[in-house]
C-alpha positions as CSV (number, residue, x, y, z in Angstrom):
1,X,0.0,0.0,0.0
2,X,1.8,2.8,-1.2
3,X,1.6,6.0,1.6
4,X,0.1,10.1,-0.3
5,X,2.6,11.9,0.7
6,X,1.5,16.3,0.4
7,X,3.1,18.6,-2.0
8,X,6.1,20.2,-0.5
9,X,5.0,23.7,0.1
10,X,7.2,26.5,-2.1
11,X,8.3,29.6,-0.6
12,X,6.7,33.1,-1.1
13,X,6.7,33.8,-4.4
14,X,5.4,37.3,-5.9
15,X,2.1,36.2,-8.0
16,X,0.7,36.1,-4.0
17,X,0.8,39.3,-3.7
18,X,-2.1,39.5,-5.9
19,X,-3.7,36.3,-5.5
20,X,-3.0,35.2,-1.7
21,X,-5.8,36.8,0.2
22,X,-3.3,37.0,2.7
23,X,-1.7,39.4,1.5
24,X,-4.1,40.8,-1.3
25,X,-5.7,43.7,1.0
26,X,-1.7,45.0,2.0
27,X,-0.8,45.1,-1.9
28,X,-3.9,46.6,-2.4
29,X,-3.7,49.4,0.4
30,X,0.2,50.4,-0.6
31,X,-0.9,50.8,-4.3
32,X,-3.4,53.0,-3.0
33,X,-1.2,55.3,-0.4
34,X,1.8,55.7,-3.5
35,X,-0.7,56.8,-5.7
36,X,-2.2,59.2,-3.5
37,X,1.2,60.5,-2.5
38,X,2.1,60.9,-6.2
39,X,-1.0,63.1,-6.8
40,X,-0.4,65.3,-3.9
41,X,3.5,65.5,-4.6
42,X,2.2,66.5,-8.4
43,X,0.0,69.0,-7.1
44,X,2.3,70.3,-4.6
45,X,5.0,70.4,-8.1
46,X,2.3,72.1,-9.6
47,X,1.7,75.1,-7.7
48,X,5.6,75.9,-6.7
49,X,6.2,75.7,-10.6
50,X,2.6,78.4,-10.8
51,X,3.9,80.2,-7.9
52,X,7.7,80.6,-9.7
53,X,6.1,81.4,-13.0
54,X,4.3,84.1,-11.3
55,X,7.4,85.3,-9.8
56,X,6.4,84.3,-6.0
57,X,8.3,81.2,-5.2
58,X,7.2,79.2,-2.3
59,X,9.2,80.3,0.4
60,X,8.3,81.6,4.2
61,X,10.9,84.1,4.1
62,X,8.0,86.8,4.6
63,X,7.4,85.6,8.4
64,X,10.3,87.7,9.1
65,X,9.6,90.9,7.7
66,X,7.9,94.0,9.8
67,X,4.2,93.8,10.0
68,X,3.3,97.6,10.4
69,X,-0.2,96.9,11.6
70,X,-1.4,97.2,15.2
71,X,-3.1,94.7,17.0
72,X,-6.1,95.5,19.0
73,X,-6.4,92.5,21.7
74,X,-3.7,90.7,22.7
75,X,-1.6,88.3,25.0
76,X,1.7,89.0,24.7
77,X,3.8,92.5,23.9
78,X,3.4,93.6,20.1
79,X,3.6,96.5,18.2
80,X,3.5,97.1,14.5
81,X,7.4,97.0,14.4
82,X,7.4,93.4,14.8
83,X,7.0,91.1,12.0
84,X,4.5,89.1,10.6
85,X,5.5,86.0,12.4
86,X,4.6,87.5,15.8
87,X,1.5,88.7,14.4
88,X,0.7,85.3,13.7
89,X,1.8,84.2,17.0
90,X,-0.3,86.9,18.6
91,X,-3.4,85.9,16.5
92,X,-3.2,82.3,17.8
93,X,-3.0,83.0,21.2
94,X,-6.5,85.5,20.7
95,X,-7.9,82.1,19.1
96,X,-6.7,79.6,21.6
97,X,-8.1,82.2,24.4
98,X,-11.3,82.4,22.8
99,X,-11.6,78.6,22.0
100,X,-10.4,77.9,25.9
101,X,-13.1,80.7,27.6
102,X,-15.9,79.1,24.9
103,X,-15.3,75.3,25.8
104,X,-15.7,76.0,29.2
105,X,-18.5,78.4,29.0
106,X,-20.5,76.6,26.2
107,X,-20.1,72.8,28.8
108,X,-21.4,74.5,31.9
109,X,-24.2,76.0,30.3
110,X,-24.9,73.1,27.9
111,X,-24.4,70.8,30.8
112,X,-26.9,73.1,33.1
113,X,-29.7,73.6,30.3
114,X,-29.7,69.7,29.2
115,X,-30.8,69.0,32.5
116,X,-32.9,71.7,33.4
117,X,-34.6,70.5,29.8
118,X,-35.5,66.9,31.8
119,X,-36.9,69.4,35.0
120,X,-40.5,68.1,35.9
121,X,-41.4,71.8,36.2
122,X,-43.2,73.1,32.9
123,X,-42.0,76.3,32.9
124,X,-38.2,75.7,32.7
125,X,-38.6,73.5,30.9
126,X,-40.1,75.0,27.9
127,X,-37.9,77.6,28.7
128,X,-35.2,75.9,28.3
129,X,-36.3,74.3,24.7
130,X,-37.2,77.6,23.6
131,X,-33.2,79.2,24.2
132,X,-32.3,75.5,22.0
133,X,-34.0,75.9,19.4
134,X,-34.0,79.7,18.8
135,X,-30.0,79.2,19.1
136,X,-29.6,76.0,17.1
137,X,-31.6,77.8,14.7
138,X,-29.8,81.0,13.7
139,X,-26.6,81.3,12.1
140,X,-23.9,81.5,14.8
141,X,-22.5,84.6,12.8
142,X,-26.1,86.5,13.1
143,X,-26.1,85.6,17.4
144,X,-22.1,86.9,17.0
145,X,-23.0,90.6,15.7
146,X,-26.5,90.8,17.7
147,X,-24.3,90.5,20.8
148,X,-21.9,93.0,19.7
149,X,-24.8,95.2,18.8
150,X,-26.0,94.5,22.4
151,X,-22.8,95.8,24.3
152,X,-22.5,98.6,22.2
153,X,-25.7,99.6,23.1
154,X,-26.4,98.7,26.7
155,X,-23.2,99.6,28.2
156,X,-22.3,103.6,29.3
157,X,-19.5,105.1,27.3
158,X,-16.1,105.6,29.5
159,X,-16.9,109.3,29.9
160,X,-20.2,108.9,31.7
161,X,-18.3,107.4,34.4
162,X,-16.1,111.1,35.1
163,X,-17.3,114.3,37.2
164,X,-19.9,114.3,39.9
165,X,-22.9,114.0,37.5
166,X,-21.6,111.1,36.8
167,X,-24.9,108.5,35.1
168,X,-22.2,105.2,35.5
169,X,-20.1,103.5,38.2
170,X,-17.9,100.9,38.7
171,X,-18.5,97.5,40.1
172,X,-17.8,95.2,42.9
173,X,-15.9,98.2,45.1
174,X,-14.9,100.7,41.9
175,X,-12.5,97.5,40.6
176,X,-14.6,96.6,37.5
177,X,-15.2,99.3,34.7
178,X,-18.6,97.9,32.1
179,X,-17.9,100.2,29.0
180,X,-19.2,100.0,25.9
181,X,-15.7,99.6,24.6
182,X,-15.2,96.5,27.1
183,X,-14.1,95.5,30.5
184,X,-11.7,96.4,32.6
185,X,-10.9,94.4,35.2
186,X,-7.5,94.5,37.9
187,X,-4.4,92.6,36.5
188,X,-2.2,91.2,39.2
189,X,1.4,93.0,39.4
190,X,4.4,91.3,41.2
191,X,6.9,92.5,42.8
192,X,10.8,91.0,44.4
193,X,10.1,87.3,45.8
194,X,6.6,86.6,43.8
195,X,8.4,83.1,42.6
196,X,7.8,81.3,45.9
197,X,3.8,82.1,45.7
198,X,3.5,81.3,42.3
199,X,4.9,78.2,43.0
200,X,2.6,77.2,46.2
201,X,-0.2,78.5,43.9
202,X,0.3,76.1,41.1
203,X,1.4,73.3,44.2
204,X,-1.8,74.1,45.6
205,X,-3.7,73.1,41.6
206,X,-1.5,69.9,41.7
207,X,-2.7,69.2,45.3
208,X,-6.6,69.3,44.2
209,X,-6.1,66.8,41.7
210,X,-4.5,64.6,43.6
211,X,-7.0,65.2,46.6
212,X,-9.6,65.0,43.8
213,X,-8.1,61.3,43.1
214,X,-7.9,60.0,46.2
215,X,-11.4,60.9,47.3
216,X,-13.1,59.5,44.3
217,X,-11.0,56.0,44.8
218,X,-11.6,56.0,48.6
219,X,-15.7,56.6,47.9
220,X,-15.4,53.7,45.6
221,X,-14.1,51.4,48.5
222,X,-16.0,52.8,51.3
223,X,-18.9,54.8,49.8
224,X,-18.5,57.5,52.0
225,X,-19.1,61.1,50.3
226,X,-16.5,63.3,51.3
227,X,-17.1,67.4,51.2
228,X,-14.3,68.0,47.9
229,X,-15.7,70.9,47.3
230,X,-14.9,72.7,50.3
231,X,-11.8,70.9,51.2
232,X,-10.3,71.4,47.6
233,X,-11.3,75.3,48.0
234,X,-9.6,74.8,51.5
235,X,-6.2,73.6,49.5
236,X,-6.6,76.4,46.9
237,X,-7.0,79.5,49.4
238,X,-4.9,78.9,52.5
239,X,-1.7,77.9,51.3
240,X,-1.8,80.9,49.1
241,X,-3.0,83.0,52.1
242,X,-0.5,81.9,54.4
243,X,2.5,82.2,51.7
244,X,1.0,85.5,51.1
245,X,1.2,87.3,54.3
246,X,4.4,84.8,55.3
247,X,6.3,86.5,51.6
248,X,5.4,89.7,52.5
249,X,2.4,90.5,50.3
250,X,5.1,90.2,46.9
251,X,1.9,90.7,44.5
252,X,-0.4,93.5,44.7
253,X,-3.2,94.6,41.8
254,X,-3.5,96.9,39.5
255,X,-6.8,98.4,39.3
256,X,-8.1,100.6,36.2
257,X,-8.9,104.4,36.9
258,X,-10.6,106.5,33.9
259,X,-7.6,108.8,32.8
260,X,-8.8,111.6,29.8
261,X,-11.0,109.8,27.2
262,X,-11.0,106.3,28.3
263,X,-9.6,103.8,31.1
264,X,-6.0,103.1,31.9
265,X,-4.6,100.1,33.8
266,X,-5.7,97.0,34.7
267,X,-6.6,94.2,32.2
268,X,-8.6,95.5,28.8
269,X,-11.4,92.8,27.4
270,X,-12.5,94.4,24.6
271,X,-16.2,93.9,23.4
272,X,-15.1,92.4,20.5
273,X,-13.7,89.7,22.6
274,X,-16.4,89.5,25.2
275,X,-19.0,89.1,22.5
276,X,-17.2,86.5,20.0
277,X,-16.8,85.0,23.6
278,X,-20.8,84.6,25.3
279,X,-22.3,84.4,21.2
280,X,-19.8,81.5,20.4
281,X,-20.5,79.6,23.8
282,X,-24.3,80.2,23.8
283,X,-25.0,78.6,20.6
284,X,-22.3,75.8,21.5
285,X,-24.1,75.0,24.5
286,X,-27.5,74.9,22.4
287,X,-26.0,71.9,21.3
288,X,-24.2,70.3,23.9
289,X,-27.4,71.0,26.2
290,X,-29.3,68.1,23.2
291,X,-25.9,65.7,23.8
292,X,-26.5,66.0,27.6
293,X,-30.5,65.2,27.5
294,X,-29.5,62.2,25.0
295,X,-27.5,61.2,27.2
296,X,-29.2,61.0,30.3
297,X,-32.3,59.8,28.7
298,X,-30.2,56.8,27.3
299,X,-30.0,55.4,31.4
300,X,-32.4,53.6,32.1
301,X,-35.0,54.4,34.5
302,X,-34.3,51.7,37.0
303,X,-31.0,53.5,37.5
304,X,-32.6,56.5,38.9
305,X,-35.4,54.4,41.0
306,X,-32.7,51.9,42.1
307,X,-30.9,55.2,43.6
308,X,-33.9,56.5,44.7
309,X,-34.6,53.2,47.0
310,X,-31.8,53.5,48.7
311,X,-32.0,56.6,50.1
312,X,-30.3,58.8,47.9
313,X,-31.5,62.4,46.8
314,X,-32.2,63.4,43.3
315,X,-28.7,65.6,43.6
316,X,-26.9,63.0,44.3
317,X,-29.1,60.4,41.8
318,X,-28.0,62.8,38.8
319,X,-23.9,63.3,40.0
320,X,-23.6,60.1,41.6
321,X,-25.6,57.6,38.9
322,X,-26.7,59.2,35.7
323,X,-24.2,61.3,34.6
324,X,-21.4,59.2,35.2
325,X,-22.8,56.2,33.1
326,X,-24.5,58.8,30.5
327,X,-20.2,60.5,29.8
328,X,-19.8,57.4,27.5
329,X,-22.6,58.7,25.1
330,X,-22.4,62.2,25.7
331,X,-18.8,62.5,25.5
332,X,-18.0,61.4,22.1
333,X,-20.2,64.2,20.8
334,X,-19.6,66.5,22.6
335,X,-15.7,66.3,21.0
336,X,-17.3,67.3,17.5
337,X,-18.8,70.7,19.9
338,X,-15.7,71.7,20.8
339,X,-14.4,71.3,17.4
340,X,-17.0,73.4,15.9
341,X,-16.8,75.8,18.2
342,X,-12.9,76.2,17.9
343,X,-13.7,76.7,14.2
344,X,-16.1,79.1,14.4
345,X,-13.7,81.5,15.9
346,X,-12.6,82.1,12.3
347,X,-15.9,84.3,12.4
348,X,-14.0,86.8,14.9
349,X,-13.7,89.2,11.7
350,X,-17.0,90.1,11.9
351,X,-16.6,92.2,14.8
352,X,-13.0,93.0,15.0
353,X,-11.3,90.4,17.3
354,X,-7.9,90.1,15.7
355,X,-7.7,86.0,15.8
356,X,-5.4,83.9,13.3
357,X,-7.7,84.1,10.9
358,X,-7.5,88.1,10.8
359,X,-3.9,88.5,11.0
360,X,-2.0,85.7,9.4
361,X,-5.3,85.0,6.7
362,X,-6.5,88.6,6.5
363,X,-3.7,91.5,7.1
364,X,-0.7,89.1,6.5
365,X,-2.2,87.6,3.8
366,X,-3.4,90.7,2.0
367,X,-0.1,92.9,2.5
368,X,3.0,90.0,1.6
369,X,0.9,88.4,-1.3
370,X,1.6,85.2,-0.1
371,X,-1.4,83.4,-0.5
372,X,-0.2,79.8,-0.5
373,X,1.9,80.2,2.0
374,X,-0.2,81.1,4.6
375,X,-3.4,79.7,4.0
376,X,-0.7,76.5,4.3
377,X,0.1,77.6,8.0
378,X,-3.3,78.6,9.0
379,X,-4.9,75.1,7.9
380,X,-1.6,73.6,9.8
381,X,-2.4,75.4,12.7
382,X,-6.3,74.8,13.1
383,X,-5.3,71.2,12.3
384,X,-3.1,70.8,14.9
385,X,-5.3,72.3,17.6
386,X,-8.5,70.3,16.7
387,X,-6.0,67.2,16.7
388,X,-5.1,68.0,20.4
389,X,-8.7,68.7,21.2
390,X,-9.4,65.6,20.0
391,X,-6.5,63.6,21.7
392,X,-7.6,65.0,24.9
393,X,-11.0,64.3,25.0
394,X,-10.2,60.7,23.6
395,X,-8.0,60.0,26.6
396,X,-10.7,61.7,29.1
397,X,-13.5,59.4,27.6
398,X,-11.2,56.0,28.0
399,X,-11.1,57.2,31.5
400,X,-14.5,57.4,32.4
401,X,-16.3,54.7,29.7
402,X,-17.8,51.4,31.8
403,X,-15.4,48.5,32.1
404,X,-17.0,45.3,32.3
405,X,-15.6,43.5,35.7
């Protein structure tokens, strides 16, 4: 009886590239990615050779030349001596500030409407549906120039705040000035041996998350509710107290005084700023208040009357049990909020607020020429800040999403 012996199996040969199906969808995808990098290394040929005809060779030489326009809000020290590469810097931080103060505005509102919208109470909550939809509803740009037009209009201009006939004041003990030009507000100054403090203060930050950490792992194990709000407010102020008075009092404040036509000193919000600001994070939050009711009305309803059974209030039912099992649909997005909103900042033209669009897309843009150049930086730069948005929020969401045990 003779034995079948199998066919010795060859080595890799390169017809399986093709017809192996192990190896089919790899040929397949690298194909794909060089023929995509040849058509955007054409295109990027292309224009240089455009550009060079047209006697503008790509090049970002004109970073370094002097800018000679002024800047109206900003971060950092700039005058129209510098060039247009600290314009552009300038411009960025006025976006990243405006995309920081919106995020954070537009989530504690959105986050406060949504569940106001689920209230049992009628009135709010119509209330609250009719602020959604009438935001949701308009273009963000119309809500951005009505709330310019409002603080133009509602605010006293700086000289009704002088002489005894005076029709305006200042608030909260003659520190804050409401103009119709903007806020002023005091600025901190610091004098010899500020390091120290600023060092406890930021100590003080690292010590409330690490506070905030402990707490949440030891209510896990024990259940007990600690008071974090208090004792993290407690590990904010008196270290900075003590290291205050110990130091010597080595930072004071500057508060603003009306000085001729207008307000000196201080820190200067302009309207333009305060406006892009409360329109951008309004209609954000229109939004992020729907994700927030989605995602509380995706719990089940034995969640809340298992809570309720044992005792706890409806506070505590909505922090404690619904809102922490709700982040893994509400969170996701949410991200695409934040995005949009960061975006939208482009709009800050419309009333003035001189943001990275305006001075490295508008003024920059206009006065070097360089087209190419810097629409090339500017789509860089809002790439890389929705990327880190993004990276962020990713990371916070694998934090808080369920893990089966």
């Amino acid at each position: 009886m003779s034995a079948i012996t199998e066919p010795e199996k060859g080595g890799f040969q390169i017809s399986q590239l093709l017809y192996d199906t192990r190896y089919r969808s790899m040929t397949i995808q690298i194909i794909a990615l060089i023929g995509f990098l040849l058509a955007v290394g054409w295109l990027v040929r292309n224009a240089g050779q455009n550009l060079a005809d047209l006697g503008k060779p790509l090049g970002f030489d004109f970073l370094w030349d002097q800018a000679g326009y002024d800047i109206n809000q900003r971060l950092i020290e700039y005058n129209s001596t510098m060039s247009h590469g600290r314009a552009a810097i300038v411009g960025l931080l006025n976006t990243l500030l405006v995309a920081f103060l919106g995020c954070v505005t537009a989530t504690i509102i959105g986050v406060a409407v949504g569940i106001m919208r689920l209230s049992k109470n009628w009135l709010i909550s119509k209330l609250m549906t009719v602020y959604i939809e009438a935001f949701r509803n308009v273009p963000v740009l119309l809500w951005i120039i009505i709330t310019m037009a409002i603080f133009i209009e509602i605010f006293p201009q700086p000289s009704h705040f002088r002489g005894e006939d005076a029709i305006a004041s200042m608030k909260l003990f003659d520190s804050v000035a409401l103009t119709n030009r903007g806020i002023y507000i005091p600025s901190p100054t610091f004098f010899p041996g500020s390091g120290p403090l600023i060092a406890v203060f930021f100590l003080s930050i690292v010590g409330i998350f690490f506070f905030g950490r402990w707490a949440k792992k030891r209510q896990e194990k024990t259940g007990e509710i600690l008071p974090t709000f208090w004792i993290k407010l407690g590990i904010f102020i008196l270290p900075s107290i003590a290291a205050y008075y110990i130091l010597g009092k080595p930072m004071g404040l500057e508060y603003p005084e009306l000085k001729g036509f207008n307000f000196k000193g201080g820190f200067y919000m302009r309207n333009s700023l305060i406006s892009l600001w409360f329109a951008l994070s309004l209609y954000t939050a229109a939004f992020i208040a729907e994700t927030v009711r989605s995602g509380i009305q995706a719990i089940s309803k034995g969640q809340t009357e298992a809570a309720a059974a044992l005792g706890l209030r409806p506070g505590r039912i909505t922090s404690l049990v619904v809102l922490p099992q709700a982040l893994r649909v509400i969170i996701p997005p949410m991200i695409s909020q934040y995005l949009n909103l960061t975006k939208n900042s482009s709009l800050a033209i419309a009333v003035g607020y001189m943001d990275i669009t305006g001075t490295l897309g508008g003024i920059t843009l206009n006065q070097t020429g360089r087209e190419m150049e810097s629409l090339i930086i500017l789509m860089a730069i809002y790439l890389a800040i929705s990327l880190s948005i993004s990276t962020v929020m990713n990371q916070y969401n694998e934090r808080v999403k369920l893990r089966e045990r």
